[in-house]
N, C-alpha and C positions, 0 to 999 in steps of 0.2 A: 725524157724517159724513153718514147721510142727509140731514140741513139743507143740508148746502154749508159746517158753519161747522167750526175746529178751535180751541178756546180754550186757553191756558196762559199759566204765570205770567212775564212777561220781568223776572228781577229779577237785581241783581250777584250778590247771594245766590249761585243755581246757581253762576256762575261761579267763587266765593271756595270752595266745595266741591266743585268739579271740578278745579281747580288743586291743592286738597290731594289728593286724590285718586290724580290724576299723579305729584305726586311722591312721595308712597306705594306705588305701583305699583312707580316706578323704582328706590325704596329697595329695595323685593322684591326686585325683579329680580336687583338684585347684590348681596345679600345670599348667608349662606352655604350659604340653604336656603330658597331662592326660595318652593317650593309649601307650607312650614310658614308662612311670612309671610305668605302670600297666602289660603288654607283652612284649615289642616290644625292648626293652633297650639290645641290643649286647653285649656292653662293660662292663657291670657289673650285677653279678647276684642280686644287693639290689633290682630289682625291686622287688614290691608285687607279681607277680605268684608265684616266687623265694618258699617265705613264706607258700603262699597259698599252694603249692605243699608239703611242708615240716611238714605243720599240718596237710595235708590229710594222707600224709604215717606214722604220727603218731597215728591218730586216724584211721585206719587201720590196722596197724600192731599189735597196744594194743589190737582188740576187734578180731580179728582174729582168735586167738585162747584161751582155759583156761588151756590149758595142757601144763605147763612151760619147756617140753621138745622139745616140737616145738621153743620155745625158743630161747634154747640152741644150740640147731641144727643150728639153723639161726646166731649165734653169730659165730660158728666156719667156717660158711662158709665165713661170715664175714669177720675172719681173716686169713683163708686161701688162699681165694681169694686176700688178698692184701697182703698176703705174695709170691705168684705168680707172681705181678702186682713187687714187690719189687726185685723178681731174676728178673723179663725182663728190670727193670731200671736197677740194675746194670750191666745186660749184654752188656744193648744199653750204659751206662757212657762209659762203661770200652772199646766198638765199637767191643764188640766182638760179635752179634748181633744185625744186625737192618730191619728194615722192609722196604722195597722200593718202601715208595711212599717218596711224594716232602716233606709232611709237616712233616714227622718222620726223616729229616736230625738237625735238630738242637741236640745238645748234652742235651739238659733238656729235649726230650721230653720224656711224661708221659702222665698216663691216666688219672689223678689227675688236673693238671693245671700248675701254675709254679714250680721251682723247691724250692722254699721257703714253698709255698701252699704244696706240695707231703712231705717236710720232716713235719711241721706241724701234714698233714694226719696221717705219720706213727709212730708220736710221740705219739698219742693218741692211734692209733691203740696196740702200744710198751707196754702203760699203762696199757690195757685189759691184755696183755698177764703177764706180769709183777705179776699184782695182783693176777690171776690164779696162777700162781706158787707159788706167796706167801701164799697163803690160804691152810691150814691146810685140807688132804681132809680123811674126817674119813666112817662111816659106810655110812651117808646120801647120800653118791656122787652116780650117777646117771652113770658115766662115769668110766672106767677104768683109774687107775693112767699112765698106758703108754701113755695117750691125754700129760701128762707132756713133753714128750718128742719133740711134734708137735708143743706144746707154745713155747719150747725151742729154735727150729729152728727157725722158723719163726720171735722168738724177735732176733735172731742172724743178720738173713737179713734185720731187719729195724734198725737195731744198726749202721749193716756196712752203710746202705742207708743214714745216719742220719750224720756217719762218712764223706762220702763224698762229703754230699750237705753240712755238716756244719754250717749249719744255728743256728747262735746261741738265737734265741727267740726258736726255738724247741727242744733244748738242757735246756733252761729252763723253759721248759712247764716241760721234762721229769723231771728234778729235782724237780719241787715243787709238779706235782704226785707222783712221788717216795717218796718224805718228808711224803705227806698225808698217800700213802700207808702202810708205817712203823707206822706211830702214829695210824692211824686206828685198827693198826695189834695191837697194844702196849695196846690201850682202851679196845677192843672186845675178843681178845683171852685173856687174863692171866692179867685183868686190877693190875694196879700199879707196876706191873714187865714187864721186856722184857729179854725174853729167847733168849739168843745168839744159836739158831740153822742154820743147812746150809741153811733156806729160810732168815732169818735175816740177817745173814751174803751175802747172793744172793742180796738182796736188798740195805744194804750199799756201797756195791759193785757199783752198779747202780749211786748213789748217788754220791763216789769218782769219777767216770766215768764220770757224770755229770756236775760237777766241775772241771775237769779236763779239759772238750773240752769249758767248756765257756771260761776259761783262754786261752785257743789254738783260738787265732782269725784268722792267718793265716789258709789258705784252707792246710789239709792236703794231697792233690793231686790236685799240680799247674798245671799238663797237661791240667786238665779239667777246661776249661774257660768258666763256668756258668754262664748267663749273668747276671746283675747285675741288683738288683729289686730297683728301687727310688719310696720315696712316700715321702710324706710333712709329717715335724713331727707333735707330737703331738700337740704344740703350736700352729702351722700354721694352724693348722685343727681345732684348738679352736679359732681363733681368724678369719677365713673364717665362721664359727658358730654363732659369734658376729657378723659380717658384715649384715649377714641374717638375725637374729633378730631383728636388727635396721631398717628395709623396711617395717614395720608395727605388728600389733596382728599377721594378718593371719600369717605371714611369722615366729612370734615368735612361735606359738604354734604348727603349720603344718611344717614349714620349708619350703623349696621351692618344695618338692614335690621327691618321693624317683627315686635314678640312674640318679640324676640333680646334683651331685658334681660336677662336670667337669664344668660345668656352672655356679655355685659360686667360683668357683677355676678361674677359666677365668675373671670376676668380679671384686673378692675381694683377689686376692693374694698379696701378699708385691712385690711392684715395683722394688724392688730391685733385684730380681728371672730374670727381664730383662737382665738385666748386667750379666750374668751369663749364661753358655754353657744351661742351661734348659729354658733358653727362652721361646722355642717355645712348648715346652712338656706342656700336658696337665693331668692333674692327674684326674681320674673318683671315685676315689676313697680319702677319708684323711690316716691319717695318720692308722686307724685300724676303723674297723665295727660300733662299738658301737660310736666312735666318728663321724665317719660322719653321723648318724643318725641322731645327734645333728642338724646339719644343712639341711637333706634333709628332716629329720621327726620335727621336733622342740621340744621344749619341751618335751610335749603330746608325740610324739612318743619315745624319748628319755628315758622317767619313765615309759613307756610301757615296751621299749624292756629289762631294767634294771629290773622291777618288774617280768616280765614273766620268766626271767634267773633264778633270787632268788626267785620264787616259785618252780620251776622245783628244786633247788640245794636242798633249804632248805625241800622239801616236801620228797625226794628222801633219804637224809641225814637222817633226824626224823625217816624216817621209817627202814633204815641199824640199827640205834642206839639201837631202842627199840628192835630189834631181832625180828621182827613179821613174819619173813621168815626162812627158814631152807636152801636154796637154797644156793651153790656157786656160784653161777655169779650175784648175784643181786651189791657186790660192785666190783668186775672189767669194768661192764657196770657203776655203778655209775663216777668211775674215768675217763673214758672213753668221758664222759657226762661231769665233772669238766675239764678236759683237753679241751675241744673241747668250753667249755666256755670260757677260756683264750686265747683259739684261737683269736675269735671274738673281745677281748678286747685288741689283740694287733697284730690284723695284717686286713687287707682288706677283705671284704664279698667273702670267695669262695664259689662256687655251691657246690663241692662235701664233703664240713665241711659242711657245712650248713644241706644238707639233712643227712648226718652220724648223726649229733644231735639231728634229730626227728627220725631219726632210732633207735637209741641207748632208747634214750627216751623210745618208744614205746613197747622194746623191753623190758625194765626196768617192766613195767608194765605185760608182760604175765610173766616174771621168777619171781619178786616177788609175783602178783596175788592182786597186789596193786589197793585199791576201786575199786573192781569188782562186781558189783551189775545185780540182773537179775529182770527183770518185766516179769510176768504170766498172760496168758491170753486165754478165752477159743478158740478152733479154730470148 
């Protein structure tokens, strides 16, 4: 402001998460417990703050800075820090390590959430680091090649982490970034050939490995009896969705108002979940994020939260394609952003994916320098 100048990002983007936004809001509103929807909801982070918080750290952290090293810097703390966050879980898995209060005795605990939710985390996190090593780093790099060595460890510790929570939807998150990151490599570096060198070769690797533990369903270390995550499948989540939509418009278009699953679930479950040791259990959640939207947002928020994802992928993707950046991290944070997508599309609303994706996001925008526009003005 001293200058005369005021800089920010003009991209659809904001718009496509302002729009959900809205109608998240108006879900609240008529729902049956507006200020639980809206604040107050314990049990799950879909409420709207959730959001509201996650587009303010993205349009924050994109206008923060124009100097794409500030960036960078913030990415590697990024993954440093939860490579840290990665040796204290395996310290505390392994009990060689733990911290003595009450609520740090259970064997999943993490700073992440469950132990489903942490491998998730680090599978995306694994992706960042992954793509860095695969990228070709020539005169433009900002950074010395020894940073290779710190991506190195670190993807070691969410490997093992990944090993022992075993969760096989984060085993295949890591495969279909790992597919993306090789074909990306295959179009942009040397299109119509793919050079068998040791990052190629680093990355099929990944991929073998990938395939390999999906087939391994048994835990590879049965000492550790990580409790066991239940959610209603996909169907039951679509057909609790249906139940909603039949209670009127409002309820088609809004749904019953967002962090109300637990309350269509109680509802409209199949009777037959009675007869059964889950009775009494209540699910706040369906079967993954995007599906229960379905029913707490309705339609309207449903083509919301689906259009705002596929502006962010496809805007983000158009701009790695055409080369309009010279920068190495614009596609590590891109995967990173595609990984944390599929999250959402097949697992339950966590807080700390949630905000990583408007971070990553945001972050996407000062390393590329993506629609950065400045208005001038005298002072």
């Amino acid at each position: 402001l001293s200058k005369g100048e005021i800089y920010f990002r003009n991209s659809i983007i904001f718009i496509g998460i302002a729009i959900f936004l809205l109608v998240s809001f108006a879900s609240a509103i008529f729902s049956a417990n507006p200020l639980h929807s809206m604040f107050f909801s314990d049990t799950t982070p879909e409420k709207v703050s959730t959001f509201l918080l996650g587009a303010v750290i993205m349009f924050l952290v994109s206008g923060i800075s124009r100097d794409q090293t500030y960036g960078i810097k913030a990415l590697f703390m990024l993954i440093f820090a939860s490579a840290l966050s990665g040796l204290y879980s395996l310290l505390h898995f392994f009990n060689i390590i733990r911290l003595p209060f009450e609520f740090t005795r259970s064997v999943d605990f993490n700073v992440i959430g469950t132990a489903n939710g942490l491998a998730l985390f680090y599978s995306a996190i694994l992706l960042i680091c992954l793509s860095s090593l695969a990228t070709e780093r020539g005169k433009t790099s900002l950074f010395p090649k020894s940073i290779n060595l710190a991506f190195l460890i670190a993807s070691l510790i969410f490997i093992f982490n990944l090993a022992v929570i075993n969760y096989q939807f984060a085993w295949i998150v890591l495969l279909l970034g790992s597919v993306f990151i090789l074909g990306l490599k295959f179009t942009l570096d040397q299109p119509g050939r793919l050079v068998l060198n040791k990052r190629t070769v680093f990355m099929l690797s990944i991929i073998v490995l990938s395939i390999l533990m999906i087939l391994i369903r048994t835990p590879l270390f049965k000492s550790m009896a990580f409790p066991i995550e239940i959610s209603p499948s996909a169907s039951a989540t679509i057909n609790i969705s249906k139940s909603v939509m039949k209670e009127g418009v409002k309820s088609m278009l809004l749904g019953s108002g967002p962090a109300t699953f637990g309350i269509d679930f109680g509802r409209y479950k199949d009777p037959s979940i009675n007869a059964t040791q889950f009775w009494s259990l209540r699910f706040n959640q369906g079967f993954s994020y995007v599906l229960t939207i379905l029913a707490t947002n309705g339609i309207l928020g449903f083509l919301a939260l689906v259009s705002f994802l596929g502006l962010l992928l496809f805007t983000f993707l158009k701009f790695i394609l055409e080369k309009r950046s010279d920068s190495l991290f614009t596609i590590p944070i891109f995967v990173g952003i595609l990984a944390l997508t599929l999250d959402l599309m097949i697992y339950r609303a966590n807080f700390s994916l949630i905000l990583l994706l408007f971070f990553l996001s945001g972050l996407f925008f000062v390393v590329s320098g993506l629609s950065d526009k400045k208005i001038e003005f005298k002072t």
